[in-house]
N, C-alpha and C positions, 0 to 999 in steps of 0.2 A: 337727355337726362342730365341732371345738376352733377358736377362732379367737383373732388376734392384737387386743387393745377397743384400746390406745391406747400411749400411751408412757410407760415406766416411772421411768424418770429419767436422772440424766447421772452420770456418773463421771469422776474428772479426777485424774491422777495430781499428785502436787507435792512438794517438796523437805520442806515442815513443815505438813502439813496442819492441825496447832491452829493456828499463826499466819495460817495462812489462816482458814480457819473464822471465826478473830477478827475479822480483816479485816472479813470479806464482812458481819458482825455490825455493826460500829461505821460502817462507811460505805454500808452499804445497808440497814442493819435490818432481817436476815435474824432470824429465831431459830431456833434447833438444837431440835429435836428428837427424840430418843434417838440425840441423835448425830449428824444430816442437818438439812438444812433438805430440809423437806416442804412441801407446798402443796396443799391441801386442793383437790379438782379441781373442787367450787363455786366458787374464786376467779378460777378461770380464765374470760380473757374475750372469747376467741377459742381455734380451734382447735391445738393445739400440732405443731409440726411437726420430721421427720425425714428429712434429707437427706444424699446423698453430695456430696461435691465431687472433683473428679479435683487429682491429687499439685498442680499446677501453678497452682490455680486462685488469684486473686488477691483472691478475699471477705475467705478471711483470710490472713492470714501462712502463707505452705505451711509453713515448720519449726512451725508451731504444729499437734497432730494431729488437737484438736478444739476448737471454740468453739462456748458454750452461749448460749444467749437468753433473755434475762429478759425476761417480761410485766411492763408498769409502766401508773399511770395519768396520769402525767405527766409525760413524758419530759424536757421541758425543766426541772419543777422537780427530778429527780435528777441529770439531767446537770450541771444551777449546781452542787448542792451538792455534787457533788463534784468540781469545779473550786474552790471555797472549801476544800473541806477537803486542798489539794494534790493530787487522781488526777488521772494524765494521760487526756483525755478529747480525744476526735478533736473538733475543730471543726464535722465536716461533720455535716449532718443532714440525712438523705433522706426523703420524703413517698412515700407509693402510695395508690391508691383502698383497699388494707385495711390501712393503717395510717402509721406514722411510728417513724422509727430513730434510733439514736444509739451510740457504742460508747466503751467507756474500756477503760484497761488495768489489770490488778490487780498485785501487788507481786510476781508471778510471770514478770510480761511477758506474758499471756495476754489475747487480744483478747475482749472479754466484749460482744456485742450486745443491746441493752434496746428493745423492739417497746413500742408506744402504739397495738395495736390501734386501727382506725377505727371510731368510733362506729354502731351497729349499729340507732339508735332510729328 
């Protein structure tokens, strides 16, 4: 039987998507592509996840329609550096037994959450 292996990736409508693209390049050191920023599913370092939230829900911004999550390996050193380099970057920083969170916002107003999976060794 045909089945569904995993998730394919996110799609995010925006006003200038090269200016974006740029963005997400210079302050997170993304690289494009053919076009996307891909991630090779070796780098992945925990398992990636796909959820609904109801209209009202308060994770993110409800006028916002979706918010994506970045895998990082060190949350606190991206979250400084892009405090240094002027994003607006939420203070709080939440811990769970499978990992640690942090969230900034891009030049779109879009709440963007960065996961520090927990150490697995």
């Amino acid at each position: 039987m045909a089945a569904i292996t995993g998730f394919g990736g996110a799609f995010v409508r925006t006003n200038d998507p090269e200016a974006l693209y740029t963005w997400y390049e210079q302050h997170l050191g993304l690289v494009r592509s053919q076009g996307t920023f891909a991630f090779p599913a070796a780098e992945q370092r925990a398992q990636i996840v796909f959820a609904f939230f109801g209209k009202d829900d308060q994770y993110f911004p409800p006028a916002q329609n979706t918010m994506f999550n970045l895998q990082v390996t060190d949350l606190d050193g991206v979250l400084d550096r892009l405090i240094e380099q002027g994003v607006t970057v939420d203070p709080k920083r939440e811990t769970y037994d499978f990992g640690r969170f942090g969230w900034f916002i891009d030049p779109e107003g879009n709440r963007v959450e960065l996961w520090q999976p927990a150490a697995t060794d």
